[in-house]
BAFI-3210 file (N, C-alpha, C; in Angstrom, 3 decimals, decimal comma, padded with zeros to 6 digits):
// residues 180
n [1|2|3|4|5|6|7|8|9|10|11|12|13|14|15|16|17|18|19|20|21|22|23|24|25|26|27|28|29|30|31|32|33|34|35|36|37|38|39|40|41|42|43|44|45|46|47|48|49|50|51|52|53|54|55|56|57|58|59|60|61|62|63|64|65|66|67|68|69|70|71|72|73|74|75|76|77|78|79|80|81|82|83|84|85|86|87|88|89|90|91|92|93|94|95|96|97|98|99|100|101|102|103|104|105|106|107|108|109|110|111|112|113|114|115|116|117|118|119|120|121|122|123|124|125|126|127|128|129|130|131|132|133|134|135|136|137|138|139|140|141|142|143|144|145|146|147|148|149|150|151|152|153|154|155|156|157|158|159|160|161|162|163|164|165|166|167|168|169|170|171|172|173|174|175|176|177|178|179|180]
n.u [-001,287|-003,839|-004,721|-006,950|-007,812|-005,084|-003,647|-005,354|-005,023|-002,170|-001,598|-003,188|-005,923|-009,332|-011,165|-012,973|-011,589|-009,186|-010,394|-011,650|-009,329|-007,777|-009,386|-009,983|-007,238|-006,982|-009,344|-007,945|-006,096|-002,924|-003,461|-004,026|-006,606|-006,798|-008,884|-009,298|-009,672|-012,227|-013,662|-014,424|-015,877|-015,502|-013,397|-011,069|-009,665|-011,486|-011,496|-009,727|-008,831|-005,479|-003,362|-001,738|000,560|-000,251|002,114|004,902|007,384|006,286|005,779|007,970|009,302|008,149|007,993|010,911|013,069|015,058|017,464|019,701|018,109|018,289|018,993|016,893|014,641|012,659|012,183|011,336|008,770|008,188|009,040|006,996|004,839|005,257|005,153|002,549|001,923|002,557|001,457|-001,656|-001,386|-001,289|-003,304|-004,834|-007,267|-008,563|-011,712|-010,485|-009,610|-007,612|-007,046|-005,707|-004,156|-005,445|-005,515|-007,168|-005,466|-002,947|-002,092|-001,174|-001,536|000,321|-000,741|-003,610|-005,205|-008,241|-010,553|-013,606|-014,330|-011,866|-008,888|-005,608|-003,000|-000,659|002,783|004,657|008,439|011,215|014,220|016,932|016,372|017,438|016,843|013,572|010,753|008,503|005,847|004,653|002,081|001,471|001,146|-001,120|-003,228|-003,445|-004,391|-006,430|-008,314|-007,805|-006,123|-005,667|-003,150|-000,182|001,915|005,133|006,808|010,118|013,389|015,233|014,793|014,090|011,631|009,607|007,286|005,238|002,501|000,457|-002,582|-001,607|000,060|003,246|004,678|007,815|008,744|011,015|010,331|010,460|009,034|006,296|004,306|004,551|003,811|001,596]
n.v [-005,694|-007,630|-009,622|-011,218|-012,605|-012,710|-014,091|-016,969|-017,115|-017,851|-019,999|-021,408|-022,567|-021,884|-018,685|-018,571|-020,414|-019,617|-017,309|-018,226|-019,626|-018,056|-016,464|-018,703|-018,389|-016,208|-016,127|-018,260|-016,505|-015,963|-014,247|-010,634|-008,732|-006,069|-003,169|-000,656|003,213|005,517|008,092|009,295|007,736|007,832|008,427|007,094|004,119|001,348|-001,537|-004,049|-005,657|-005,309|-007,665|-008,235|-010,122|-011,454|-012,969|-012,221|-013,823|-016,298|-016,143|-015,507|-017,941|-019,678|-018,284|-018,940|-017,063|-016,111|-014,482|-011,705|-008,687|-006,240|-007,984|-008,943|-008,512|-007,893|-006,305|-003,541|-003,856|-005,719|-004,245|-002,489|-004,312|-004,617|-002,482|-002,088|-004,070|-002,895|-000,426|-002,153|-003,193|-001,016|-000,053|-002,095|-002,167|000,191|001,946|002,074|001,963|000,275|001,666|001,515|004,263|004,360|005,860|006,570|008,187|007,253|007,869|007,402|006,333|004,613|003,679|004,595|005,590|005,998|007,055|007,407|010,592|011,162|011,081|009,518|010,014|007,443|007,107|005,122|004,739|002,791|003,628|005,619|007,795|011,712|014,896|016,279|014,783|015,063|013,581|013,306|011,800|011,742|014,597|015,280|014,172|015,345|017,778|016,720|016,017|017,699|016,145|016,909|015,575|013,790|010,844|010,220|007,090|006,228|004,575|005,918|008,832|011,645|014,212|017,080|018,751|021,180|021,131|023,087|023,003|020,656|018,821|017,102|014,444|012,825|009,987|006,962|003,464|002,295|004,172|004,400|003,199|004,126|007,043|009,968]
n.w [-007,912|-008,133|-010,944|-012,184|-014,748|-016,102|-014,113|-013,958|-016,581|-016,808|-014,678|-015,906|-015,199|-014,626|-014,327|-012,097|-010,017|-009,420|-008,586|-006,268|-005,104|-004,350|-002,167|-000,005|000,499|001,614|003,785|004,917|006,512|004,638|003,004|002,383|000,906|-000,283|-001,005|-003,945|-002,981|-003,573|-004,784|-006,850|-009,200|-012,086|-012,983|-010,946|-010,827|-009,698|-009,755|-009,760|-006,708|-004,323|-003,672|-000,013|001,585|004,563|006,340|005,917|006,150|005,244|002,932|001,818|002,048|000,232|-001,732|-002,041|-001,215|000,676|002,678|001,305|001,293|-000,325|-002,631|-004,148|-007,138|-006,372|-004,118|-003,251|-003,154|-001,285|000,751|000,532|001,352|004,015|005,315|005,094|006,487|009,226|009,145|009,624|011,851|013,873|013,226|014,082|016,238|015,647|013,574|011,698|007,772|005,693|002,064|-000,961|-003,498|-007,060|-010,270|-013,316|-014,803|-014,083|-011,921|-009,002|-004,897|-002,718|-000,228|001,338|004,301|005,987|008,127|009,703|008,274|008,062|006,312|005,025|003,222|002,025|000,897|-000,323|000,015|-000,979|000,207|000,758|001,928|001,211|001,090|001,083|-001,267|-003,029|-004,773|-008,490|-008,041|-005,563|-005,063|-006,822|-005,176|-002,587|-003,781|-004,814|-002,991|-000,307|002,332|005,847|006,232|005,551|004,978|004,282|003,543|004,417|004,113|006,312|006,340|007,765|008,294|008,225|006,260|004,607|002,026|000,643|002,188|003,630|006,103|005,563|006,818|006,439|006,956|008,749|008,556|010,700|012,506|012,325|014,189|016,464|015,458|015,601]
ca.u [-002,698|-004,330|-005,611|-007,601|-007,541|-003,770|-003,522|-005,796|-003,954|-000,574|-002,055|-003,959|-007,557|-010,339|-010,973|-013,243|-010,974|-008,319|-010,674|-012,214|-008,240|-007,822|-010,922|-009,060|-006,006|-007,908|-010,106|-006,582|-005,310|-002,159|-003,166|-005,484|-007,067|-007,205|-009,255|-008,942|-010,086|-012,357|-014,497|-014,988|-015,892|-015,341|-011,877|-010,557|-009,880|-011,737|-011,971|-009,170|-007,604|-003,986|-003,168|-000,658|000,664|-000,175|003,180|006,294|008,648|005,775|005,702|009,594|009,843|007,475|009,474|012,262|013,816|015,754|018,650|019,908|016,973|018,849|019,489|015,772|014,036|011,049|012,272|010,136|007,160|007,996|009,049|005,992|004,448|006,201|004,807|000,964|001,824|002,450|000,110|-002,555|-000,838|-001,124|-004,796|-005,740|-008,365|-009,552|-012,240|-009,896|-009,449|-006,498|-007,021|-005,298|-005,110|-004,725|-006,563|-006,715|-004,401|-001,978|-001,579|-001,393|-000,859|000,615|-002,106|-005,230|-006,063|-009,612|-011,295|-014,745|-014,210|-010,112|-008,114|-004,362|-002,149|000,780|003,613|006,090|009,582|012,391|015,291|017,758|015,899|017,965|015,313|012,045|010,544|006,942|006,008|003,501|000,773|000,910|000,859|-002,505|-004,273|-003,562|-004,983|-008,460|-009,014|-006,945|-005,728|-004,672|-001,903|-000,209|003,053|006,261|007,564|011,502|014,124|015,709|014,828|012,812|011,239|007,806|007,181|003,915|001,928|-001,136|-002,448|-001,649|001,398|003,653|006,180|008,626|009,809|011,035|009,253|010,515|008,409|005,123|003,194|005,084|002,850|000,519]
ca.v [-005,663|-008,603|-009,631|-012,653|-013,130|-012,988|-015,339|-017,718|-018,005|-018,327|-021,270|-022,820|-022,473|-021,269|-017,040|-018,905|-021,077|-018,294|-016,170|-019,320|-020,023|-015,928|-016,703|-019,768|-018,124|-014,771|-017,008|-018,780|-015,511|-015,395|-012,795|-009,810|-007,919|-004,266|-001,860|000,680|004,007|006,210|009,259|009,349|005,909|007,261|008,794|006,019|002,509|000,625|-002,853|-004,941|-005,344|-005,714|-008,658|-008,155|-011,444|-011,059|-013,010|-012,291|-014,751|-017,451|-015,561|-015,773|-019,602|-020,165|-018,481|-019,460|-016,150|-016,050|-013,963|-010,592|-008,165|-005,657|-008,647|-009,494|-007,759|-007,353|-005,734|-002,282|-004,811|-006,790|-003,387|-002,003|-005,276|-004,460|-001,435|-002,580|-005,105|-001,854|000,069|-002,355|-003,194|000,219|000,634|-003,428|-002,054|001,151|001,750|002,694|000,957|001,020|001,334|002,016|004,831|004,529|006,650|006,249|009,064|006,675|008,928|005,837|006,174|003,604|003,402|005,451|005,240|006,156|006,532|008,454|011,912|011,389|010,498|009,939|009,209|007,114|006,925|004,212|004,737|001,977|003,820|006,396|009,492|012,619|015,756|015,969|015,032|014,964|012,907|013,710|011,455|012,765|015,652|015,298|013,495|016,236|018,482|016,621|015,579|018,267|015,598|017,524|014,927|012,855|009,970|009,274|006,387|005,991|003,540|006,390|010,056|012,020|015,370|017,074|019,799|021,404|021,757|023,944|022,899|019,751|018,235|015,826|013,569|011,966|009,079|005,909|002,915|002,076|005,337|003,657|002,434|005,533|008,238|010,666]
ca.w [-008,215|-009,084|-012,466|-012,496|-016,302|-016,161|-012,871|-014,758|-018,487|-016,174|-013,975|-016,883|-014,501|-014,832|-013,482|-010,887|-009,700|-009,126|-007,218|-004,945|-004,484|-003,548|-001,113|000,598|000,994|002,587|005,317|006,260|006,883|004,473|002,347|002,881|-000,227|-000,433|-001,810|-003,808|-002,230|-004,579|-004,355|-008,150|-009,547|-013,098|-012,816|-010,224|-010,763|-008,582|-009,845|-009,202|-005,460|-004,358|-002,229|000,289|002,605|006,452|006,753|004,761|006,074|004,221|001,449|001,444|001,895|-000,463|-003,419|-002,052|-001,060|002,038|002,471|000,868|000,768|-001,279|-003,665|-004,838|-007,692|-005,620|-002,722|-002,817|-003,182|-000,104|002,026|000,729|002,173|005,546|005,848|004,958|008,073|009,978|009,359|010,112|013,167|014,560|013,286|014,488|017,387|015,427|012,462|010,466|006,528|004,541|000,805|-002,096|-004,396|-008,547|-011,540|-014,867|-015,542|-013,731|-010,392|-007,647|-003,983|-002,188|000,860|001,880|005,817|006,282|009,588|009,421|007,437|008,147|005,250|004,664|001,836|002,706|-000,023|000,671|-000,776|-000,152|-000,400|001,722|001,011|001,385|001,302|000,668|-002,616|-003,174|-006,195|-009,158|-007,664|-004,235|-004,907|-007,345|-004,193|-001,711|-004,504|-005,317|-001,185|000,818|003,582|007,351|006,628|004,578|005,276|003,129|004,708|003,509|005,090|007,376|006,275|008,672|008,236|007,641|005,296|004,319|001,046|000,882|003,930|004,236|006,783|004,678|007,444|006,363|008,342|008,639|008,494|012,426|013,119|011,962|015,241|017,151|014,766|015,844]
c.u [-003,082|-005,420|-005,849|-007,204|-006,144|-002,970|-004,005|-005,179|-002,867|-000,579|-002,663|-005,412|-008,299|-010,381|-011,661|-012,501|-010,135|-008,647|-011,197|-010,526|-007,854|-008,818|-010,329|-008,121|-006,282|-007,735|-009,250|-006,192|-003,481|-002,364|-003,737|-005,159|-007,255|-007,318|-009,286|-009,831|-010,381|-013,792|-015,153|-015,053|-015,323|-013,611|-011,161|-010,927|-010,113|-012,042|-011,134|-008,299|-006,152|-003,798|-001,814|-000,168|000,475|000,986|004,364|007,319|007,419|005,692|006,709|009,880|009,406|007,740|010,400|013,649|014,164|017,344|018,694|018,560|017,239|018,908|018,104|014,741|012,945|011,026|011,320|008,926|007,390|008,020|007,384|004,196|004,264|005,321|003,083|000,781|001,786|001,468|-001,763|-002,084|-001,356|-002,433|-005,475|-007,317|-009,156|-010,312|-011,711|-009,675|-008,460|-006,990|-005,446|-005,627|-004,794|-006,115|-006,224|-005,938|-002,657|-001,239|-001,631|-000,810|-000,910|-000,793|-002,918|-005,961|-007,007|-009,842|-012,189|-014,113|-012,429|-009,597|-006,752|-003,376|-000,670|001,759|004,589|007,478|010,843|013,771|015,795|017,280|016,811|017,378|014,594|011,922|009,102|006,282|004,574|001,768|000,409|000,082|-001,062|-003,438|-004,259|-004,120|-006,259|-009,055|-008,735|-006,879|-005,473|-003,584|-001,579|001,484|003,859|006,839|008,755|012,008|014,903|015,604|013,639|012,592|009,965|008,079|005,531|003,691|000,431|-001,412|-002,061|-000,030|001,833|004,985|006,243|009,364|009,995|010,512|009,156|009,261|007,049|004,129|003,492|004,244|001,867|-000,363]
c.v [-007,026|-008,529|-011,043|-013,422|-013,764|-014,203|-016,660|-018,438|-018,302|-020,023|-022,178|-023,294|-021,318|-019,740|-017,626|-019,799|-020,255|-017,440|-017,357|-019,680|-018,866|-016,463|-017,172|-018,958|-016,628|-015,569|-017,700|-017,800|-015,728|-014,830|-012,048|-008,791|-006,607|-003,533|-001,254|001,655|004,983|006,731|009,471|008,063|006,233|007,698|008,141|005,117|001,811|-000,847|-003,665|-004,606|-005,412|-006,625|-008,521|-009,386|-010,729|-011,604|-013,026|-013,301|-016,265|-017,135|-015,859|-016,644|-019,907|-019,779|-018,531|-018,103|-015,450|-015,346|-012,953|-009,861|-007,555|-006,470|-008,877|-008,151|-007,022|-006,452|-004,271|-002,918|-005,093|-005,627|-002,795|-002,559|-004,705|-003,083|-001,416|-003,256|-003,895|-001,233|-000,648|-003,009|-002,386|000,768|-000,929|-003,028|-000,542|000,977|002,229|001,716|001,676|000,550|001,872|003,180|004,799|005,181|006,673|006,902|008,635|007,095|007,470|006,285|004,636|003,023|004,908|004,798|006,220|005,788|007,593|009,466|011,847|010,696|010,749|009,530|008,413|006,687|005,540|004,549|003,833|002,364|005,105|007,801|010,434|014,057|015,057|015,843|014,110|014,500|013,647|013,347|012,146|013,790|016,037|014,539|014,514|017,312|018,307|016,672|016,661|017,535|016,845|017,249|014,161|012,338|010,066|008,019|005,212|004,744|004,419|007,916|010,698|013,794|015,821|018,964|020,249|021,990|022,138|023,660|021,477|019,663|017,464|015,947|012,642|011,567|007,934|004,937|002,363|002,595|004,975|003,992|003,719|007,148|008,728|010,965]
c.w [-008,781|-009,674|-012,203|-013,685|-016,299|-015,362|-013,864|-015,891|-017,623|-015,501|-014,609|-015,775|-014,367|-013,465|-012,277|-010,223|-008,957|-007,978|-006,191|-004,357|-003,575|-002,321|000,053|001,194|001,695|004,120|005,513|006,788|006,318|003,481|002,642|001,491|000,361|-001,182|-002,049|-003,271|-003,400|-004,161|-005,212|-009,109|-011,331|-013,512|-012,427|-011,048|-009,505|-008,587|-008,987|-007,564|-005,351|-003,155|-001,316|001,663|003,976|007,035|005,954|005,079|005,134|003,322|000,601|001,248|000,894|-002,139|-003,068|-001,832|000,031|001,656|002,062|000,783|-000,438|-002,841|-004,692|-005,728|-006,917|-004,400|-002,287|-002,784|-001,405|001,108|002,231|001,729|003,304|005,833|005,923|006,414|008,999|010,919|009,736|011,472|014,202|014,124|014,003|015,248|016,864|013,923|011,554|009,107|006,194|003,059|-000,143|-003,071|-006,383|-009,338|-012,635|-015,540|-014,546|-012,385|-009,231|-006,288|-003,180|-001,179|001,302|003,331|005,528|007,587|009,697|008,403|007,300|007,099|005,059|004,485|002,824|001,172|000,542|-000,680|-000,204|-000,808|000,637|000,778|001,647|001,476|000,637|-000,528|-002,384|-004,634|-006,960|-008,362|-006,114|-003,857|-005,466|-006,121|-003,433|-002,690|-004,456|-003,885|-000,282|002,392|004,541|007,282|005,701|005,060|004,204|003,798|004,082|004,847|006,058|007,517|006,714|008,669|008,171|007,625|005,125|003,085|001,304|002,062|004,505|004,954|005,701|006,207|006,602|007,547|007,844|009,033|010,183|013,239|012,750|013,316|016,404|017,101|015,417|014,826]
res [x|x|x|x|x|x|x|x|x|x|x|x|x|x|x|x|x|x|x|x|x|x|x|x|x|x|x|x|x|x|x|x|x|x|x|x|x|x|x|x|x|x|x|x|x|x|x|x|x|x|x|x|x|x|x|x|x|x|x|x|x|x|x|x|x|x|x|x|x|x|x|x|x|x|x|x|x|x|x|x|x|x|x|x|x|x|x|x|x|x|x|x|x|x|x|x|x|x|x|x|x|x|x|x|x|x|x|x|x|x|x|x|x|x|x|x|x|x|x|x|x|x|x|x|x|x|x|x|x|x|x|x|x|x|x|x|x|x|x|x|x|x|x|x|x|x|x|x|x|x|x|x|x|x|x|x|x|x|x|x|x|x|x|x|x|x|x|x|x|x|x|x|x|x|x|x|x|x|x|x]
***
């Protein structure tokens, strides 16, 4: 998520500076901002976006982190990356938006596709899931919205389960652009 303020005191420039540099680095096309996704403006957080790179291998050169994925603190960041690239991949030619979801009682889903009235949560988890497991926040989004559908999308564990009415697949992130 970025924080301006925080960007700012770190860089020693000014909050406009920060966001005119954010701006720049948009209209080149290596990052793309995304918004969060909110129904209730006072329950949701909807201020700040989350930037996620349109290319990860520049992302990689540029801190300097080539090699081991497993090895780098950040690695659920960067898959979660990977899977943002995905999914707008596999929506490029439709009206669909991906947001974000977080609320002040700290519930966050990873991504929120939107396309007219259609909505649906995507979790990302980077890790060898073994069954199903449906997390706190999930679960509170398929509660307030009742999705048709909703994604987990692990590094190789594939299934789909159903709460209340909604579908939950689990798949892997291969299975992306493949999805119905």
């Amino acid at each position: 998520m970025i924080n301006y303020s925080e960007l700012s005191g770190t860089l020693g420039i000014s909050v406009q500076t920060v966001k005119d540099y954010l701006w720049f680095a948009e209209k080149t096309f290596i990052i793309h901002r995304t918004s969060p996704y909110f129904r209730n403006m006072r329950k949701e957080i909807t201020k700040s976006p989350v930037a996620y790179f349109q290319d990860l291998g520049l992302r990689n050169y540029v801190m300097g982190l080539f090699g081991n994925l497993n090895a780098r603190r950040n690695a659920g960041f960067v898959f979660q990356n990977l899977v943002w690239s995905l999914l707008r991949e596999r929506h490029v030619f439709s009206p669909a938006e991906i947001h974000f979801w977080r609320t002040t009682d700290k519930a966050e889903v990873d991504f929120v596709v939107t396309s007219g009235p259609l909505v649906t949560p995507v979790e990302v988890k980077y890790r060898d899931m073994r069954r199903p497991e449906i997390g706190r926040s999930l679960r509170s989004f398929i509660k307030r919205y009742r999705p048709e559908k909703a994604w987990i999308i692990n590094l190789s564990f594939r299934e789909e389960v159903k709460l209340n009415s909604t579908h939950i697949l689990f798949m892997p992130f291969w299975d992306i652009k493949k999805t119905e």
